[in-house]
VODRENMAR-777352 format. One line per field, with one value per atom (N, C-alpha, C): residue number from 1; x, y, z; atom name; residue in one letter. Coordinates in steps of 0.1 Angstrom, whole numbers, plus 5000, padded with zeros to 4 digits. Each point is the difference from the previous one (the first is absolute). Layout:
N
rolum	c(NUM; ...) .
u	c(X; ...) .
v	c(Y; ...) .
w	c(Z; ...) .
dovex	c(CA; ...) .
voti	c(A; ...) .
This chain:
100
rolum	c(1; 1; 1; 2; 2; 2; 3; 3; 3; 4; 4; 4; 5; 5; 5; 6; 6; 6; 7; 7; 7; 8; 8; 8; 9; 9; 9; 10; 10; 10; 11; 11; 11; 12; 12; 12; 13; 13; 13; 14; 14; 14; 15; 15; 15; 16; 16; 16; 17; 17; 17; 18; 18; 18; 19; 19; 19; 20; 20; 20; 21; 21; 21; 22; 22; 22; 23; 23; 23; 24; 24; 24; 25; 25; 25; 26; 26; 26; 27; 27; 27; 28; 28; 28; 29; 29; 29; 30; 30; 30; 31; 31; 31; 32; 32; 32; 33; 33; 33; 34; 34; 34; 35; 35; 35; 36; 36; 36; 37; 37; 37; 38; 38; 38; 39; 39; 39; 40; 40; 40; 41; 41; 41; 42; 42; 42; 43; 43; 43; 44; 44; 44; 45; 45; 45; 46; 46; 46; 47; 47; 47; 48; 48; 48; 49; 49; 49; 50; 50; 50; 51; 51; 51; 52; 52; 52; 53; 53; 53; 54; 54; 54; 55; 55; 55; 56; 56; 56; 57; 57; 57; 58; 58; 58; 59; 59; 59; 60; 60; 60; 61; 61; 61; 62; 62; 62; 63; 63; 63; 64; 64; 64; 65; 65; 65; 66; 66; 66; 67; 67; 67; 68; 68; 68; 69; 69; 69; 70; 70; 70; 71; 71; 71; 72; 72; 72; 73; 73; 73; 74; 74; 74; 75; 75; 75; 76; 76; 76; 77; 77; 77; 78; 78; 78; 79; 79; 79; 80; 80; 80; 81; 81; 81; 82; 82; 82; 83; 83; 83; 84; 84; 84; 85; 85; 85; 86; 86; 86; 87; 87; 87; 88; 88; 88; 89; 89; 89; 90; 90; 90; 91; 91; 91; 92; 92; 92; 93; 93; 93; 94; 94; 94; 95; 95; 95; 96; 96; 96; 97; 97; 97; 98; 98; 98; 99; 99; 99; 100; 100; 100) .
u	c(6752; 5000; 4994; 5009; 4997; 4991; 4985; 4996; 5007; 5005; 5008; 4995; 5004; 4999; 4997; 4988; 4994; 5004; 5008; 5001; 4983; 5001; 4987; 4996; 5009; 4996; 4994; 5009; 4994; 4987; 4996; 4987; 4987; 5000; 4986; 5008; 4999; 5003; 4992; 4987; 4992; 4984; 4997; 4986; 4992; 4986; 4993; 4990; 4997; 4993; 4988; 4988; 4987; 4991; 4993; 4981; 5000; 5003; 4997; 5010; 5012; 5009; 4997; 4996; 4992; 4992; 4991; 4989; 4999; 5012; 5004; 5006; 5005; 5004; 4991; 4989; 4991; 4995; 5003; 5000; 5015; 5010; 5010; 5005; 5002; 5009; 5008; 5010; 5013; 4999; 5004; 5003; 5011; 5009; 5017; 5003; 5009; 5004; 5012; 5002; 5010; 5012; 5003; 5014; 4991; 5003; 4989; 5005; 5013; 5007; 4997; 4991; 4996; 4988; 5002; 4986; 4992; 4990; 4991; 5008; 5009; 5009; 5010; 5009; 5003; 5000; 4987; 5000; 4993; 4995; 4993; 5012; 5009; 5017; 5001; 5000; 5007; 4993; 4985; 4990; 5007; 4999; 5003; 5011; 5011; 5010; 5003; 4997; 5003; 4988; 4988; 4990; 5000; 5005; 4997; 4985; 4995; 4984; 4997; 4987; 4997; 4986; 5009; 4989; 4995; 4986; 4988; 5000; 5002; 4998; 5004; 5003; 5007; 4992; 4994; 4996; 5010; 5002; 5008; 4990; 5005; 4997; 5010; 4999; 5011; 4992; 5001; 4996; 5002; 4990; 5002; 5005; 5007; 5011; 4988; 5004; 4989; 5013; 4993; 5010; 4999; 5011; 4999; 5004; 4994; 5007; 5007; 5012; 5005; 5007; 4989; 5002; 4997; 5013; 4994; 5008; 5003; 5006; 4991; 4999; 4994; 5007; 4999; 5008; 4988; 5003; 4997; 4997; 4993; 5001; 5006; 5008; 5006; 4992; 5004; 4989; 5007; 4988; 5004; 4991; 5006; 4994; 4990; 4990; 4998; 4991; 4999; 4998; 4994; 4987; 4994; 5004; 5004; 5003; 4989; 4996; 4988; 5009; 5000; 5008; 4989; 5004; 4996; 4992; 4990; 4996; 5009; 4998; 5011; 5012; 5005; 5010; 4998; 5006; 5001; 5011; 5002; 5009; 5001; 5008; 5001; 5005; 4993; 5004; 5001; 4987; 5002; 4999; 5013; 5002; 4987; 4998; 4985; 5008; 4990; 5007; 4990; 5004; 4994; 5008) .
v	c(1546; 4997; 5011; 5008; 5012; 4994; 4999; 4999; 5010; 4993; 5003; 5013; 5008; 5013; 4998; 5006; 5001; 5016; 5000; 5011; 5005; 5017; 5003; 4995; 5000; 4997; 4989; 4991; 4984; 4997; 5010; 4994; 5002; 5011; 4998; 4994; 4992; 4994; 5001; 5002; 5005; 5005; 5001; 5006; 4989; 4996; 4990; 5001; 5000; 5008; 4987; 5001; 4991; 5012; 4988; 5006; 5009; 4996; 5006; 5009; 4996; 5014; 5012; 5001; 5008; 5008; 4989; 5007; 5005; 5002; 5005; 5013; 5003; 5015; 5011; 4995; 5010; 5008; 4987; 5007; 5004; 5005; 5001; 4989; 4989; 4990; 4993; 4995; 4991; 4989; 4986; 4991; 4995; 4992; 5000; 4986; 4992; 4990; 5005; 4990; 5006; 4990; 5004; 4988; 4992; 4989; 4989; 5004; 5010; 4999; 5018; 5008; 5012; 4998; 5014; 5004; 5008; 5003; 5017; 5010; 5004; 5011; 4996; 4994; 5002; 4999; 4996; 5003; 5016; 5003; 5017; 5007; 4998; 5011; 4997; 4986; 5003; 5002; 4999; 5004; 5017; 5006; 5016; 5003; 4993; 5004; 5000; 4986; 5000; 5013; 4997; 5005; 5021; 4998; 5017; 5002; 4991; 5002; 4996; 5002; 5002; 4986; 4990; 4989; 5000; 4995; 5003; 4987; 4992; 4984; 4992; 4985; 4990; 4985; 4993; 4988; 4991; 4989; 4988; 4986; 4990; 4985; 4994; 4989; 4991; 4984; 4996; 4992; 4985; 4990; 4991; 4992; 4991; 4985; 4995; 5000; 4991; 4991; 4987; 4991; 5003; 4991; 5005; 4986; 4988; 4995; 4999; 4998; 5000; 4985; 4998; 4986; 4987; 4995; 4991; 5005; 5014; 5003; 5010; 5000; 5006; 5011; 5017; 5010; 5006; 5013; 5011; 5018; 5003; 5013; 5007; 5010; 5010; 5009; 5003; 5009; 5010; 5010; 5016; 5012; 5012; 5005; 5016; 5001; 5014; 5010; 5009; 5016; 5009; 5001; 5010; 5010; 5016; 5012; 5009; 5007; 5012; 5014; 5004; 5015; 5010; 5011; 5007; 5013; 5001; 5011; 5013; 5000; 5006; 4994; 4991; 4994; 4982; 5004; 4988; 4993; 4990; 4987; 5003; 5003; 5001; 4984; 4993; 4989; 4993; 5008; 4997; 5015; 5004; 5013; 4999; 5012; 5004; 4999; 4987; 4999; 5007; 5009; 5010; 4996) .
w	c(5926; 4986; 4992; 4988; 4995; 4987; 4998; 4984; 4982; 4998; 4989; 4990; 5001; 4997; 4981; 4999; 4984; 4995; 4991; 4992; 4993; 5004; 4995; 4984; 4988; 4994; 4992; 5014; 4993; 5006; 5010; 5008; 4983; 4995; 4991; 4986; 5000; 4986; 4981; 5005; 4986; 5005; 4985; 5008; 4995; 5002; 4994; 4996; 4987; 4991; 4996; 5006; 4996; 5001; 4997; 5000; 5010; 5017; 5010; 5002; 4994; 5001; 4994; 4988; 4992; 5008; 5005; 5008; 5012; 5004; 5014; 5000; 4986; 4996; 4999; 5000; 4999; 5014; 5012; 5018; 5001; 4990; 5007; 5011; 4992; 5005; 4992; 5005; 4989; 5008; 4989; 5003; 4998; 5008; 4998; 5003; 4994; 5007; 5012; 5011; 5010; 5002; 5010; 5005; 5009; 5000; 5014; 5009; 5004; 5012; 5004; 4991; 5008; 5005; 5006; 5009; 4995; 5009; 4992; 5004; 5009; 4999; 4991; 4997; 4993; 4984; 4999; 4989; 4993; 5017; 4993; 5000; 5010; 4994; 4991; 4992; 4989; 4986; 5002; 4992; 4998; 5015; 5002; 4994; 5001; 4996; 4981; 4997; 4986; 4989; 5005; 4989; 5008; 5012; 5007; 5000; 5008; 4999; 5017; 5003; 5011; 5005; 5005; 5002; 5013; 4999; 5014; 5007; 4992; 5005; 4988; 5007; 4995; 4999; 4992; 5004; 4992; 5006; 4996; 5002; 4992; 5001; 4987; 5009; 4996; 4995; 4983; 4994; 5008; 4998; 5007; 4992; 5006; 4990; 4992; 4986; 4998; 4988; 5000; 4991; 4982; 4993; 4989; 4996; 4989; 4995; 4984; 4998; 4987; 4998; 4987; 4995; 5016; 5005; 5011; 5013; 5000; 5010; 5007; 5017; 5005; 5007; 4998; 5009; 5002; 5008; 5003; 4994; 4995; 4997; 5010; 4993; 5009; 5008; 5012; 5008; 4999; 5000; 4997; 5013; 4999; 5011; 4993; 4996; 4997; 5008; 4999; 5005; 4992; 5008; 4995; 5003; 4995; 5006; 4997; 5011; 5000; 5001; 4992; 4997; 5007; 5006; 5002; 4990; 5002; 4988; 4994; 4987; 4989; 4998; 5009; 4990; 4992; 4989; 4994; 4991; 5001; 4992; 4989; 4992; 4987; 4990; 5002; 4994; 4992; 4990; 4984; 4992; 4994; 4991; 4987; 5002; 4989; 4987; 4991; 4985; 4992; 4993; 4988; 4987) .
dovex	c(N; CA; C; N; CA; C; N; CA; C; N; CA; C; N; CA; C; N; CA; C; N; CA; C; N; CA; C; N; CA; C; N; CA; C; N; CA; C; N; CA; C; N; CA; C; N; CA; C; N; CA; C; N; CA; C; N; CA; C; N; CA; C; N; CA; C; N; CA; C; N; CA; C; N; CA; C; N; CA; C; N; CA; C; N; CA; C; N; CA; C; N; CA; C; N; CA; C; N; CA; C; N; CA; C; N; CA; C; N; CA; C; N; CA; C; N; CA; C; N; CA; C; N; CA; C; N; CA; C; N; CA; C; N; CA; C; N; CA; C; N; CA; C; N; CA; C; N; CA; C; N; CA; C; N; CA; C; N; CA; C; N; CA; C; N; CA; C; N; CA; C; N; CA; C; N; CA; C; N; CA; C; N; CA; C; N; CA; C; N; CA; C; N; CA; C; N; CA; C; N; CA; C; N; CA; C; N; CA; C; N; CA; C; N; CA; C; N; CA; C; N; CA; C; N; CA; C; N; CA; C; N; CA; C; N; CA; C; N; CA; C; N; CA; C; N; CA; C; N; CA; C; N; CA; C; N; CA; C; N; CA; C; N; CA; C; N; CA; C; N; CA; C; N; CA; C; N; CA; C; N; CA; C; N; CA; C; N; CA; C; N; CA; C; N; CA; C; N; CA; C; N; CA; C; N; CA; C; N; CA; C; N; CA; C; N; CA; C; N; CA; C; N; CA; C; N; CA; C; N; CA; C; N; CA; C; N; CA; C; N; CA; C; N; CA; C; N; CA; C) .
voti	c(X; X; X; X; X; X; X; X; X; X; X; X; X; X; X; X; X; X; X; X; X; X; X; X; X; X; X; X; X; X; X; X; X; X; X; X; X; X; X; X; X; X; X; X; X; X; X; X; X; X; X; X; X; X; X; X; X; X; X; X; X; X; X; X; X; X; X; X; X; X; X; X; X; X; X; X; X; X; X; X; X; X; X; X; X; X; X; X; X; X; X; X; X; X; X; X; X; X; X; X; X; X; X; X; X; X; X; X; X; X; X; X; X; X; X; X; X; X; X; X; X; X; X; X; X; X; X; X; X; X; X; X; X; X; X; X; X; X; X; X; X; X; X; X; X; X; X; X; X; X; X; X; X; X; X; X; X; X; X; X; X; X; X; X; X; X; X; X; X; X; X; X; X; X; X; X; X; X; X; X; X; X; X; X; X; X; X; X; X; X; X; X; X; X; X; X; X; X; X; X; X; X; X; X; X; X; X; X; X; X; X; X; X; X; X; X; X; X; X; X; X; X; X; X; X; X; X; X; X; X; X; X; X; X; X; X; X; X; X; X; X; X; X; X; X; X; X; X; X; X; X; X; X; X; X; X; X; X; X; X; X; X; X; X; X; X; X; X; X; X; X; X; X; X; X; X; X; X; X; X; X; X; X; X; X; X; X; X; X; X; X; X; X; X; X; X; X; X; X; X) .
């Protein structure tokens, strides 16, 4: 049974921009949302490939179910998968253009 082949570019979907994301730029690290169906390799090829930068390591975790109600109905928040990426020294993300 072959696991269903993920195009590199749908594996990183956005980047995720909080408090702690913020503050993770300053160690040279990005934070990304991922596909629930990648790995840490592939998501550092395709970190490597799209931005041409040079990653040292990968951390992942995956959000736990938590419920949501609206009005009297009871679902599920969607689960999501994100990644920390540790860039190797001198290179960096360019992910918000300098406004002057």
């Amino acid at each position: 049974m072959n696991p269903q082949k993920i195009n590199i570019l749908d594996i990183i979907k956005y980047p995720i921009v909080t408090e702690k994301g913020i503050r993770l730029l300053e160690d040279n690290q990005y934070m990304f949302a991922v596909d629930t169906r990648s790995n840490k390799e592939s998501i550092k090829t395709a970190i490597e490939t799209i931005f041409k930068v040079k990653v040292s390591s990968v951390n992942t975790s995956k959000s736990p179910r938590k419920k949501r109600r609206l009005g009297r109905f009871m679902g599920y928040r969607p689960n999501y998968k994100k990644a920390i990426i540790t860039l190797q020294s001198g290179d960096l993300i360019k992910l918000f253009e300098d406004v002057q």
